[in-house]
C-alpha positions in Angstrom: 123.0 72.7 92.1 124.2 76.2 92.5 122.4 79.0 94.2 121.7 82.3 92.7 123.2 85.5 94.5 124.7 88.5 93.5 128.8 88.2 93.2 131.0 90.3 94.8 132.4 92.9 93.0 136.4 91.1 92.6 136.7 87.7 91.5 140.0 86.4 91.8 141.0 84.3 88.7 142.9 81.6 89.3 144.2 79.2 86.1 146.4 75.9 87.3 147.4 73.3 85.7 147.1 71.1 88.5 144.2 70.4 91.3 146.3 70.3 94.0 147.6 74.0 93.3 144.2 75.0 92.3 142.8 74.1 95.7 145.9 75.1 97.6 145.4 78.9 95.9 141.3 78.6 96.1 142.3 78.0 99.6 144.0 80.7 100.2 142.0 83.2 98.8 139.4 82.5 101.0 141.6 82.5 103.8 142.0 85.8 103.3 139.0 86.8 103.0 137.8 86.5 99.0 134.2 85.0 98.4 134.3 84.9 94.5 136.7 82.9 92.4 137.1 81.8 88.9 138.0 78.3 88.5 139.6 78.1 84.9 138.8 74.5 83.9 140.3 74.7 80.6 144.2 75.1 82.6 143.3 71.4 83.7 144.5 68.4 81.5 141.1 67.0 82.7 138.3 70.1 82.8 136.3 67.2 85.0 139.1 66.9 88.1 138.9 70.2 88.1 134.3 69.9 88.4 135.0 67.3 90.8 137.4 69.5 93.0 134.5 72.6 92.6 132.5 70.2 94.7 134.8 69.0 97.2 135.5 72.9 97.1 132.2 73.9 98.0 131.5 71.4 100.5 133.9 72.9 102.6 133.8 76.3 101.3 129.5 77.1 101.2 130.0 81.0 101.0 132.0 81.0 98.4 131.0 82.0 94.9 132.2 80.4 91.9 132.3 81.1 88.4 133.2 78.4 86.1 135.7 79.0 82.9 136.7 76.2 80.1 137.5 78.3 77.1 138.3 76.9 74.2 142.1 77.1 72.2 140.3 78.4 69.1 139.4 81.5 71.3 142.2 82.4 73.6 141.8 79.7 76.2 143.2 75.7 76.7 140.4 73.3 75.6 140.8 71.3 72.9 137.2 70.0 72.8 134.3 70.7 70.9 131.9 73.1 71.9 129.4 70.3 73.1 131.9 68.8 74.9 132.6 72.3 76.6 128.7 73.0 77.5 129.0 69.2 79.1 132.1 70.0 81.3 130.0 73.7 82.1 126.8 71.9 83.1 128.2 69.5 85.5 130.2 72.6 87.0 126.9 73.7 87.5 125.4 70.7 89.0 128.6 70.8 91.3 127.8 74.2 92.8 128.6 76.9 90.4 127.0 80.0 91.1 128.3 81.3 87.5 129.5 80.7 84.2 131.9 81.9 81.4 130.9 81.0 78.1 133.0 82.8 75.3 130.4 84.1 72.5 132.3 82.3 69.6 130.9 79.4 71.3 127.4 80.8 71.7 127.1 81.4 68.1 127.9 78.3 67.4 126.0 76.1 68.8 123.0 74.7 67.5 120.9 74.8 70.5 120.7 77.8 72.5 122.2 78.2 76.5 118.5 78.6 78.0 118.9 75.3 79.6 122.1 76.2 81.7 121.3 79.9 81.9 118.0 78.5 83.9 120.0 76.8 86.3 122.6 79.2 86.9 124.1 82.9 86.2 125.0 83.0 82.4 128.1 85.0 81.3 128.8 85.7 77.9 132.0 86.6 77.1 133.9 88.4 74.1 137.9 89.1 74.2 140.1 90.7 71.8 144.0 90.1 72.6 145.1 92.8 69.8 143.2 96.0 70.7 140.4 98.0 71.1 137.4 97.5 68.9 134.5 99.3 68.4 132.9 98.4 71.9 129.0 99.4 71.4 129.1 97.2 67.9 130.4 94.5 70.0 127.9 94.6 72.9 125.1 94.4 70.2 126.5 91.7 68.9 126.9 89.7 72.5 123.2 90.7 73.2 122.1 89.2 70.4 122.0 86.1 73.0 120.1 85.8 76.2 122.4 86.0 79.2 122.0 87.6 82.9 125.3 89.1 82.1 128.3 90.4 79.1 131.6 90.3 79.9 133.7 92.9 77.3 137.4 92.3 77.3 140.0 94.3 74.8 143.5 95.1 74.6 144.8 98.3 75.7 147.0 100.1 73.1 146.2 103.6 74.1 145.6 105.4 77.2 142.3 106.5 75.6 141.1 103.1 75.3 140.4 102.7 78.7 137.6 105.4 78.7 136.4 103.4 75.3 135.5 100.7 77.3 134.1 102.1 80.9 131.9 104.1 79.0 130.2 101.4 78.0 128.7 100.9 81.1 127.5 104.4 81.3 126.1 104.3 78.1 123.8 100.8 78.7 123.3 101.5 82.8 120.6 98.7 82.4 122.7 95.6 80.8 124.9 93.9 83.4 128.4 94.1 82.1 132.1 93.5 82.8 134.0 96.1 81.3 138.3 95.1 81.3 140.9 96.4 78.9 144.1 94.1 79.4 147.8 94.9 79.7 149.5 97.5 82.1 147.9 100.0 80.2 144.4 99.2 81.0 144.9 99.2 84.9 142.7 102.1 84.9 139.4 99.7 83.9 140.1 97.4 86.5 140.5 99.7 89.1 137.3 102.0 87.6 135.1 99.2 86.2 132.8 99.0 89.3 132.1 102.3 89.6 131.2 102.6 85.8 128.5 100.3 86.0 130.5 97.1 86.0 129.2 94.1 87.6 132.7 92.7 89.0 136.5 93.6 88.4 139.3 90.3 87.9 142.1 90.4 90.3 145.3 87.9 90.4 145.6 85.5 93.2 148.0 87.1 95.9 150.2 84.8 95.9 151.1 83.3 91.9 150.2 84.7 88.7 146.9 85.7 87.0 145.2 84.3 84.1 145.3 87.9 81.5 147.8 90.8 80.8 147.6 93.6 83.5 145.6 91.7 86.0 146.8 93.0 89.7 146.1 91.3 92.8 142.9 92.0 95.3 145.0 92.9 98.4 145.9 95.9 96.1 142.6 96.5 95.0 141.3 96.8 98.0 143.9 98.4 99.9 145.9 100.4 97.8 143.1 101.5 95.2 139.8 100.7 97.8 137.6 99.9 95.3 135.0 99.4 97.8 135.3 102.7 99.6 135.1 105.5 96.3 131.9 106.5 94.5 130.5 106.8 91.2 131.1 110.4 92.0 134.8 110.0 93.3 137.5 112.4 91.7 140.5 110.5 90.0 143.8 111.8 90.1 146.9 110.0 88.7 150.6 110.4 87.6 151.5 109.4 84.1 154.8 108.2 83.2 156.9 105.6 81.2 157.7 103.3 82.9 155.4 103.8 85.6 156.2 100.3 87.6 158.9 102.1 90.0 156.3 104.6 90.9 155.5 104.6 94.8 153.0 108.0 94.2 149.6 105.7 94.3 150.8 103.9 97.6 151.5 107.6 98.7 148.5 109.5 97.3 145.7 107.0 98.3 147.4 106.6 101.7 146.6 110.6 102.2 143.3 110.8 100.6 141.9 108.0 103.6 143.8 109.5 106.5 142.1 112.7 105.1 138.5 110.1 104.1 138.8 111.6 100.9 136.3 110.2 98.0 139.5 109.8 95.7 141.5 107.5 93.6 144.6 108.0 92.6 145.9 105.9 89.6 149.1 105.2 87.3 149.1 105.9 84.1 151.5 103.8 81.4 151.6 107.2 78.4 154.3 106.0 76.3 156.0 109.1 74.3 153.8 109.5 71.3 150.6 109.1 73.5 150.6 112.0 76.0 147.8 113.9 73.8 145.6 110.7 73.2 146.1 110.7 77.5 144.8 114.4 77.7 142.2 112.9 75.8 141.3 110.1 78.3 141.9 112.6 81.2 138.9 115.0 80.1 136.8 112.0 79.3 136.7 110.4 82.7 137.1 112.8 84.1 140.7 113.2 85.7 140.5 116.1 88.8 144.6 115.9 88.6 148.1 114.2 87.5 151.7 113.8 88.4 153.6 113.9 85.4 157.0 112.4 85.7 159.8 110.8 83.7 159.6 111.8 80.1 156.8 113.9 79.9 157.8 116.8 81.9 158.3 119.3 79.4 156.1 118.1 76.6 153.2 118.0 78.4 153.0 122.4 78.9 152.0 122.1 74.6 149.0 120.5 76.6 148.3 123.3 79.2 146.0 126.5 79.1 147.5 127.8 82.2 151.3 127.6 83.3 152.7 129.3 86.5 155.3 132.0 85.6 158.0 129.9 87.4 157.0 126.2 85.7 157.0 128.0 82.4 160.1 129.7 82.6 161.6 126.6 83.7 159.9 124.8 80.7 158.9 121.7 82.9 155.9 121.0 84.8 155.6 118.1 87.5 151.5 118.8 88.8 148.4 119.3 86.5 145.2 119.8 87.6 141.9 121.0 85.8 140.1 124.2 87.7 136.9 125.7 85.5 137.2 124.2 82.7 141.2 124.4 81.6 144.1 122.0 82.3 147.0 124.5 84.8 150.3 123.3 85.8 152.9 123.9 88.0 156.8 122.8 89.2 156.5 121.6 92.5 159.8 120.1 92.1 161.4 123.1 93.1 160.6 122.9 96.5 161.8 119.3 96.5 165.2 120.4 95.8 165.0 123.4 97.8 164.1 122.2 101.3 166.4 119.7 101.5 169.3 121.4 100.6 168.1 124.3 102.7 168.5 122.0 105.7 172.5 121.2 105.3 173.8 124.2 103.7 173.4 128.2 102.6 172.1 128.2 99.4 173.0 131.9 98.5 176.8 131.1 99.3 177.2 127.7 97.9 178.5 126.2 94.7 176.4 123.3 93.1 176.8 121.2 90.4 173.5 119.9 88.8 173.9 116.7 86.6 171.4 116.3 83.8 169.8 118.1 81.4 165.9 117.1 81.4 163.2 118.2 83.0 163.9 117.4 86.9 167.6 119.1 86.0 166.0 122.0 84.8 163.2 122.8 87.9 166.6 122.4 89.9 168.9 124.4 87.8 166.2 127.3 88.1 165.2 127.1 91.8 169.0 126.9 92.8 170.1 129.7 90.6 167.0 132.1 92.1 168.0 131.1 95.5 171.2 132.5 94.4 173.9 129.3 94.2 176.5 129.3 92.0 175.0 126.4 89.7 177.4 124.2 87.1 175.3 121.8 84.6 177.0 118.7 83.3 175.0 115.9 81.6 175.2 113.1 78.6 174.2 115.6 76.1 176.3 118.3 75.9 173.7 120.7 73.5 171.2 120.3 75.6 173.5 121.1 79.5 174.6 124.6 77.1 171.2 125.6 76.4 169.6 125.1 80.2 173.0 126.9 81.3 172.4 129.7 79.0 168.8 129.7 79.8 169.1 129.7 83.7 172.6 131.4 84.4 174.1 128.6 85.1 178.4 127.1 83.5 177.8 124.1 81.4 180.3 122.0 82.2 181.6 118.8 80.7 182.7 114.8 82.4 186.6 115.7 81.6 186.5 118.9 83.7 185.0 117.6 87.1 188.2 115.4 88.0 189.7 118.7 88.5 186.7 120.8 90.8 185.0 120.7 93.8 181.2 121.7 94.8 179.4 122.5 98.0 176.3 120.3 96.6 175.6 117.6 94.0 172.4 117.0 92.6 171.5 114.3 91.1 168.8 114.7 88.5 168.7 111.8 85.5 167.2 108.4 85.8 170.7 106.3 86.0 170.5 104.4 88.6 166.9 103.9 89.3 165.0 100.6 89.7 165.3 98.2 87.6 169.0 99.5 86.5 170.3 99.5 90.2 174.4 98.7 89.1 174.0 102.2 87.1 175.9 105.0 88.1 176.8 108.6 86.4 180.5 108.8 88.7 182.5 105.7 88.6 185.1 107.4 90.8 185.4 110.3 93.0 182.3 112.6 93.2 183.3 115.9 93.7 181.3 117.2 96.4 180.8 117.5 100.0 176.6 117.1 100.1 175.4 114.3 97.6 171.7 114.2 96.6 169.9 111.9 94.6 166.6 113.0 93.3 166.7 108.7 92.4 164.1 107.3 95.0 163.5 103.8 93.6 165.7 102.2 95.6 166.0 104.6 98.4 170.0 104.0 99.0 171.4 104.1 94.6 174.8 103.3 94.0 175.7 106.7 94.0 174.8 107.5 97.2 176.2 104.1 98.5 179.4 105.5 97.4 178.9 108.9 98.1 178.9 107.5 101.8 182.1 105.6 101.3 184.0 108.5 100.3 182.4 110.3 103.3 179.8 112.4 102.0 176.8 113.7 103.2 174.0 112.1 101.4 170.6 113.2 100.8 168.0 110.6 99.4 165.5 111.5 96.8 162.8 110.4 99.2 163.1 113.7 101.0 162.7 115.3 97.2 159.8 112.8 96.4 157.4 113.7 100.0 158.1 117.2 99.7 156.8 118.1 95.7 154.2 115.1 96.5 153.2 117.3 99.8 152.8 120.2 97.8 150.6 118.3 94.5 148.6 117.2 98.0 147.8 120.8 98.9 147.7 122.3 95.3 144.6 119.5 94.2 142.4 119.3 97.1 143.2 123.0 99.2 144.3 121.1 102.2 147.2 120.4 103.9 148.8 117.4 103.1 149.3 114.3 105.8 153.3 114.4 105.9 153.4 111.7 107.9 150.8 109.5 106.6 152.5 110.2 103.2 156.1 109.4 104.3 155.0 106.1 106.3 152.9 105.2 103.1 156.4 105.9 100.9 158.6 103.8 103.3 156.6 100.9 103.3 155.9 101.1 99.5 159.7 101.0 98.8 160.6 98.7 101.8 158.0 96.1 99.8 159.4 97.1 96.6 155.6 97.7 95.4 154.9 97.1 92.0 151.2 97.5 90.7 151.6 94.0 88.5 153.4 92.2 91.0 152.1 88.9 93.2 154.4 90.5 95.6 152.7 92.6 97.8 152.3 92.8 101.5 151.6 96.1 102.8 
């Protein structure tokens, strides 16, 4: 029979449809140093082979923790027996070591008896999980507590940025009633990083090495390297960059890197806001409360309607890359500026040199301003021609259009859109000759883009938007936390991120 203890704070999920790969991944887990898992029964054609393996599990495997699963079709899971049949498979999990167990409360409610008997011989989980969104969460707990357990796991769909916060603050708001707090999908990344710290007993995490069992689950080498959920307080400051997509985004594997060289107590998170969502995201970011953001890709000029504060440069530019919160309002700033500028600095004379931006967004316009202050003769072309006009008229730059380059020549190219970015690799905005001698790529995601692969075949110089990327990311560094930033750290952290092609979803990851 199982021993009570308390569980770790991550329990890798792991749901296989066979023993052999069940036991192979268990396996593994532990080999890498994971003492809690989640053996999902109901994946099992036979919920028993899978009791049977817990035991020969356990026998070889004493330390480990595990929580038993076999939910039911009728709510989300594989089991096509009754709920009798369920409680039978759960109690002999029990009797074969389990230190916990998952029981779904549509199941609780409906059985005739009451779970007093297993809950004596083991930890009792009640579970509730909505797969379309975000309920109201406190009605919900009530409704869980209504049945004796030692804990409640809460489980929603993430539609909004804001429903991240709906669920953490549960656990603030019942600090007594042990409870794990999760909001699925890649929006909800946020609870699974945060849970803990809000009062949670335990976070879910994906087996390293295959996929895991619900919608935005990430692995627990990330969790506990990338994110160190074990290292940051209750009292940690959380910073983030928000984005859509926010997949290709190496700025957590850069940003938590440099808060532990510096043994910051800081997080640093991303943030899925899709379009429409960036004020329900203010909204989340004052709630938990976020210390300060990136703000990429296509939020950069939206989100000053969202600022008290602006610097005279980022608003004249009408784009703003940092935000952070400093007595009480939300400031921003361009720091992509001096990503463009010391780069280029470093090859040729800015004041005598012609450049042609290409773009017309927000990255194109913190470079069409810096370039034009630092006195270059700056030429805009882009895919829409109204918009390359107005940023020409509005920072003395020519607005140019395709037809015309074939016959001009540039000191400098910079490249500021999204084509050819990760996933879209085979994109690129010149299908011929690019007309200039120094070719940079504000693109970091993959580090060489087609452009710049060609750029080097027609003999260019060729500046990678890595060097852009460290040097606005130095400067968020320094703006958020009055220090100076870790260069090196940061650029080792960036390197490796890219050279592993980190995603925060992935199995994939091997820092």
């Amino acid at each position: 029979m199982a021993r009570r203890t308390p569980l770790p704070k991550i329990c890798i999920a792991l749901g296989f449809t066979d023993v052999n790969s069940l036991l192979s991944h268990a396996t593994q887990e532990v080999e890498s140093g994971e003492s809690f898992l989640e053996f999902r029964l109901d994946y099992l054609p036979q919920p028993m082979d899978g009791v049977k393996a817990m035991r020969r599990f356990l026998e070889k495997h004493p330390e480990v923790c595990l929580l038993a699963t076999c939910r039911r079709h009728q709510n989300h899971g594989r089991f096509n027996g009754s709920i009798e049949e369920q409680l039978r498979i759960l109690d002999a999990a029990v009797e074969a070591g389990a230190s916990a167990v998952d029981v779904e409360i549509e199941s609780a409610e409906g059985l005739n008896t009451g779970l007093e008997p297993l809950r004596g011989k083991t930890t009792l989980i009640i579970s509730f999980h909505n797969f379309s969104g975000t309920p109201a969460v406190e009605a919900v707990l009530r409704r869980m507590m209504r049945i004796p357990a030692d804990g409640y796991k809460l489980v929603t769909t993430a539609r909004k940025p804001s429903d991240n916060y709906r669920v953490l603050s549960v656990g603030r708001s019942n600090p007594r009633t042990p409870l794990v707090l999760l909001a699925m999908t890649e929006m909800g990344l946020a609870t699974r990083v945060l849970s803990t710290v809000f009062g949670g007993m335990f976070t879910y995490a994906a087996p390293n090495s295959a996929e895991g069992t619900a919608s935005g689950q990430i692995n627990a080498r990330l969790l506990r390297h990338l994110y160190r959920i074990d290292k940051f307080s209750r009292s940690a400051k959380i910073y983030g960059v928000i984005a859509d997509p926010i997949r290709h985004s190496i700025s957590p594997a850069v940003h938590n890197r440099a808060f532990q060289s510096k043994r910051m107590d800081a997080v640093y998170l991303p943030f899925l806001v899709h379009p429409p969502q960036l004020k329900d995201f203010i909204t989340l970011a004052e709630k938990l409360p976020v210390t300060g953001f990136s703000v990429t890709i296509p939020h950069k000029q939206k989100i000053l309607r969202y600022l008290d504060i602006v610097e005279p440069l980022a608003r004249r530019i009408g784009a703003v890359n940092t935000v952070w919160r400093k007595a009480g309002k939300w400031r921003g700033a361009n720091t992509d500026v001096e990503g463009v500028l010391a780069p280029l600095k470093k090859r040729i004379t800015l004041a005598k040199s012609s450049i042609l931006v290409v773009g017309n967004g927000g990255a194109a316009r913190g470079a069409a301003f810096a370039l034009s202050d630092a006195g270059s003769k700056v030429s805009i072309v882009g895919r829409n021609p109204d918009r390359v006009r107005a940023l020409a008229k509005a920072s003395g730059a020519e607005p140019l259009v395709r037809d015309q380059l074939s016959s001009l020549h540039f000191d400098a190219l910079v490249h500021c859109t999204p084509i050819g970015m990760h996933p879209h690799t085979g994109e690129c905005f010149f299908n011929g000759r690019i007309p200039a001698e120094v070719v940079f790529d504000m693109v970091y995601n993959p580090m060489e883009t087609l452009l710049l692969r060609h750029a080097k075949e027609q003999g260019k110089v060729v500046v990678s938007g890595i060097q852009m990327f460290l040097e606005q990311a130095a400067h968020q560094f320094q703006i958020w936390t009055g220090e100076q930033a870790p260069r090196p750290v940061m650029e080792k952290a960036a390197l490796e991120a890219l050279a592993s092609h980190t995603d925060p979803f992935s199995t994939a990851y091997n820092k």
